[in-house]
C-alpha positions as CSV (number, residue, x, y, z in Angstrom):
1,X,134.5,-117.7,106.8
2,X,136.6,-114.7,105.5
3,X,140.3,-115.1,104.9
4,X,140.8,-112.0,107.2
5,X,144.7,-111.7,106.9
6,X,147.2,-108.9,107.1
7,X,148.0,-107.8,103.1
8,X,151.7,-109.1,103.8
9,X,151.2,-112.7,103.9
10,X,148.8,-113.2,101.1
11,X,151.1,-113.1,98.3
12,X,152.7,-116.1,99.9
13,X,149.4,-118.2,101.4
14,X,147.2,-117.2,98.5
15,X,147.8,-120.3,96.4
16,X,146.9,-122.2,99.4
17,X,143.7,-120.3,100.0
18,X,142.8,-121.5,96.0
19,X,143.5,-125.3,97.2
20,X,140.6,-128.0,97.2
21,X,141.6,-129.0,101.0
22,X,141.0,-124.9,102.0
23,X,138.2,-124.5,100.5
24,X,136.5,-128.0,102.2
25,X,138.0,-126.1,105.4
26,X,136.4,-122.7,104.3
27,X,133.3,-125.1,104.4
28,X,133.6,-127.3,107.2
29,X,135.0,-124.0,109.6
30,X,131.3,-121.6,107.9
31,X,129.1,-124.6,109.3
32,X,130.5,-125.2,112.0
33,X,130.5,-121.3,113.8
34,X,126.7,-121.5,112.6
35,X,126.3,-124.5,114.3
36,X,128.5,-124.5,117.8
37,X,129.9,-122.6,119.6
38,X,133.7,-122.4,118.4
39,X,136.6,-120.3,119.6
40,X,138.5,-118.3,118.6
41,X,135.4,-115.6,117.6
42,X,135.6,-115.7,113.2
43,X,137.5,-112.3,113.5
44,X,140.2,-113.2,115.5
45,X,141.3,-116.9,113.4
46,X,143.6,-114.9,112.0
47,X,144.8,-113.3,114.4
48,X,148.5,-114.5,114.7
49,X,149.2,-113.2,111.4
50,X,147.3,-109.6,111.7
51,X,149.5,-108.9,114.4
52,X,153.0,-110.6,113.0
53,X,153.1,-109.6,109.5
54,X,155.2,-111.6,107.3
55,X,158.3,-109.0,107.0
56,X,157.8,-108.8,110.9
57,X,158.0,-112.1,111.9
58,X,161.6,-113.2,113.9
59,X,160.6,-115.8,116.0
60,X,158.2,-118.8,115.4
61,X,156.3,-120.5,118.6
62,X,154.0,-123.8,117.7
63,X,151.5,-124.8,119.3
64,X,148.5,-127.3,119.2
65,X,144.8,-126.1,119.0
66,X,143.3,-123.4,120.7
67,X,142.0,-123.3,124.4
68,X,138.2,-124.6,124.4
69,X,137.4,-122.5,127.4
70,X,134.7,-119.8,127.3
71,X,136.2,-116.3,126.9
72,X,140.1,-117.8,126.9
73,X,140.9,-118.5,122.8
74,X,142.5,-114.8,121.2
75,X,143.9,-116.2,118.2
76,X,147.5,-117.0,119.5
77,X,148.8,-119.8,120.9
78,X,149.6,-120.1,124.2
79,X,148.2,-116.7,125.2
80,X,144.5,-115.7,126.5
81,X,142.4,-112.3,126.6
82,X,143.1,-109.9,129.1
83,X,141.0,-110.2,132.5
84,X,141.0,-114.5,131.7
85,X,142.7,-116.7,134.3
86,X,146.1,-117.8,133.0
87,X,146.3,-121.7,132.2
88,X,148.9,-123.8,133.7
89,X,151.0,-123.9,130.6
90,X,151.2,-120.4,130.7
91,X,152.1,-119.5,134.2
92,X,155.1,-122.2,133.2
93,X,155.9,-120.1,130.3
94,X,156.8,-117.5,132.8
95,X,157.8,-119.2,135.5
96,X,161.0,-119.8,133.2
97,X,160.9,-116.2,131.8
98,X,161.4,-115.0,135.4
99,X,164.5,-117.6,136.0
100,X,165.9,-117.5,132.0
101,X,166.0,-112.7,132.2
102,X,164.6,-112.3,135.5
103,X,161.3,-110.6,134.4
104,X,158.6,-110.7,137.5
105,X,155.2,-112.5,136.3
106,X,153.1,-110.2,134.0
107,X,149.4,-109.4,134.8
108,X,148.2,-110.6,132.0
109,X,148.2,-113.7,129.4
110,X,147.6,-111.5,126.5
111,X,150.7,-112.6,124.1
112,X,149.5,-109.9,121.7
113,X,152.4,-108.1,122.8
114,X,154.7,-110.8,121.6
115,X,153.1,-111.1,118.0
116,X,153.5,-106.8,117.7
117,X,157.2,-107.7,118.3
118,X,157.7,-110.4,115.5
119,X,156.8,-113.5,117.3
120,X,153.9,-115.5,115.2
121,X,152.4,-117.6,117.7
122,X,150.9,-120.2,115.5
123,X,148.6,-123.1,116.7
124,X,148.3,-126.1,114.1
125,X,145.0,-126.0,114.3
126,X,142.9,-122.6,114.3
127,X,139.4,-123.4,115.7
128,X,137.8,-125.5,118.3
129,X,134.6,-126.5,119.4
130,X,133.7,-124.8,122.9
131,X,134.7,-127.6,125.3
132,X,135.7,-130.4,122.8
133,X,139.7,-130.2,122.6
134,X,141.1,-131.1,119.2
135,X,137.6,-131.3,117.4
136,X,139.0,-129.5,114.2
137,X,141.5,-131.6,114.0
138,X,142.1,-133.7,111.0
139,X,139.8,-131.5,108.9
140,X,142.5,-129.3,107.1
141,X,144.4,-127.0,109.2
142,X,147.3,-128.8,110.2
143,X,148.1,-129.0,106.2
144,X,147.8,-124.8,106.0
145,X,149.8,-124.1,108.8
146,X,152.3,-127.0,107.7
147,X,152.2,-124.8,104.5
148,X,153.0,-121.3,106.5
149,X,156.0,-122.8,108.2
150,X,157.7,-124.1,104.8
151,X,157.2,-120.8,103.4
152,X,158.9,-119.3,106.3
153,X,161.6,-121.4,106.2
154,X,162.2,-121.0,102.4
155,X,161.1,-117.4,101.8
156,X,163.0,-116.0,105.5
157,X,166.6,-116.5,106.9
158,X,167.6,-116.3,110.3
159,X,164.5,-116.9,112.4
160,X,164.2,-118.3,115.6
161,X,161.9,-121.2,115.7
162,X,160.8,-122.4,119.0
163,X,159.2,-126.2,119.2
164,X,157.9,-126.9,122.9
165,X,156.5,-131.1,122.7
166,X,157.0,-133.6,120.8
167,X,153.9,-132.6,118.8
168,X,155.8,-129.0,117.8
169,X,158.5,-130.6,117.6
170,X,157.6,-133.3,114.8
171,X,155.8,-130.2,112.9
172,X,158.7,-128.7,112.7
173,X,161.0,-130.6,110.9
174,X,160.6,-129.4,107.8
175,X,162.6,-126.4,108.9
176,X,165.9,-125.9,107.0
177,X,168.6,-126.0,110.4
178,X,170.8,-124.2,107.7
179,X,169.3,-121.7,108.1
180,X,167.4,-121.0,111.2
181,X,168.2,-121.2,115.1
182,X,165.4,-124.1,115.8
183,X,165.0,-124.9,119.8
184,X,163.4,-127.7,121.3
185,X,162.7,-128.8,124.9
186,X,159.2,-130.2,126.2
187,X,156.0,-128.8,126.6
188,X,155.4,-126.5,129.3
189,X,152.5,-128.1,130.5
190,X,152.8,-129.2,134.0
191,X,152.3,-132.7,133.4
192,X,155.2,-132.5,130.9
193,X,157.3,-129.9,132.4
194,X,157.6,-131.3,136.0
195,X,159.5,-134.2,134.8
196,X,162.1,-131.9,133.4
197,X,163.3,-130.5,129.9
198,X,160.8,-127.4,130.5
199,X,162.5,-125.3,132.8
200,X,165.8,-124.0,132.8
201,X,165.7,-124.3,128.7
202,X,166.6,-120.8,128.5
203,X,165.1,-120.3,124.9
204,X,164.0,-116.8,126.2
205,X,167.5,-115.5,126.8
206,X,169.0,-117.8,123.7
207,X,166.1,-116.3,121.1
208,X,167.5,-112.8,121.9
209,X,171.0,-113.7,121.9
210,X,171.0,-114.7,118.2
211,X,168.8,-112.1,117.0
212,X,171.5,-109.4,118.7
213,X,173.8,-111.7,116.7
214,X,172.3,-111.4,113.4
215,X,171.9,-107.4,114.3
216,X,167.9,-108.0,115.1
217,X,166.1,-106.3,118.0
218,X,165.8,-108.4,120.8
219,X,162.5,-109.5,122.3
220,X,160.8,-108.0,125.1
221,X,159.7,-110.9,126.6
């Protein structure tokens, strides 16, 4: 495995890449694509930072591990390739976009869009097993992207951190509240989300009224 990332995070994560625990990852992650079949494809692990550079990044959005489905894993969390069947989770996602700024559902699940605006949509974990939820787990990536939100909340002011689950929601507390706008509410997964807390959150609408406040573009949601 490569550490294919865009130039304007490595001068923050490259003292993690020289780390024992990456390298064992480096490892682990190498035999494993030879092995299985793992998602997202090598090139696109990365991918929430190749299209949300560093000086880019506004708005933070955690999630868990990538979706184990054939074809659906891009890289970002929450989102899926174009032409792939949105997952539950997502369709809630706009659900509330559509009640929070009144934005019809989009044809697509591509979140791409979102990371070209600033938005790093950062799973904890970066790779998966094809049909084996949370089988990279425990081997490493939860401490590097532990890393990459401390050295966004250090290094940046003013973001907008957005911590859906009590799983976000726990990895995020090492975010300085001094300094950041940090929003919670639960998971929009349906299980989670029709018992309430999900919709009607509004962290859509409140995301782009503090960045107009701190003179930030707004997100096109």
């Amino acid at each position: 495995m490569n550490v294919q990332i865009a130039e304007s995070w490595k001068p923050f994560l490259q003292p993690e890449f020289e780390k024992p625990y990456f390298l064992d990852l480096v490892d682990f992650v190498k035999t494993e694509y030879a092995t299985h079949r793992i998602y997202p494809p090598g090139k696109k692990i990365f991918n929430a930072f190749n299209h949300c550079s560093f000086d880019n990044t506004r708005v933070v959005i955690l999630g868990q591990d990538p979706y184990h489905g054939e074809g659906q894993a891009n890289g970002l969390c929450f989102s899926v390739n174009d032409g792939v069947r949105m997952p539950p989770s997502l369709i809630n996602i706009f659900k509330e976009i559509q009640d929070d700024l009144g934005k019809p559902m989009p044809p697509t699940g591509n979140l791409e869009r979102w990371a070209d605006q600033g938005v790093l949509l950062l799973n904890a974990t970066l790779t998966v097993r094809a049909g084996q939820a949370g089988s990279h787990q425990g081997r490493g990536w939860e401490v590097f992207t532990d890393a990459v939100i401390r050295i966004l909340s250090e290094e940046k002011e003013d973001l907008v951190f957005l911590l859906w689950g009590s799983y976000a929601q726990k990895k995020g507390q090492v975010i300085d509240t001094n300094k950041h706008l940090v929003l919670k509410a639960r998971h929009p997964s349906p299980m989670s989300a029709n018992n309430g807390g999900w919709f009607g959150c509004k962290h859509f609408s409140q995301t782009n009224h503090f960045l107009n406040a701190k003179g930030k573009p707004e997100i096109h949601w």
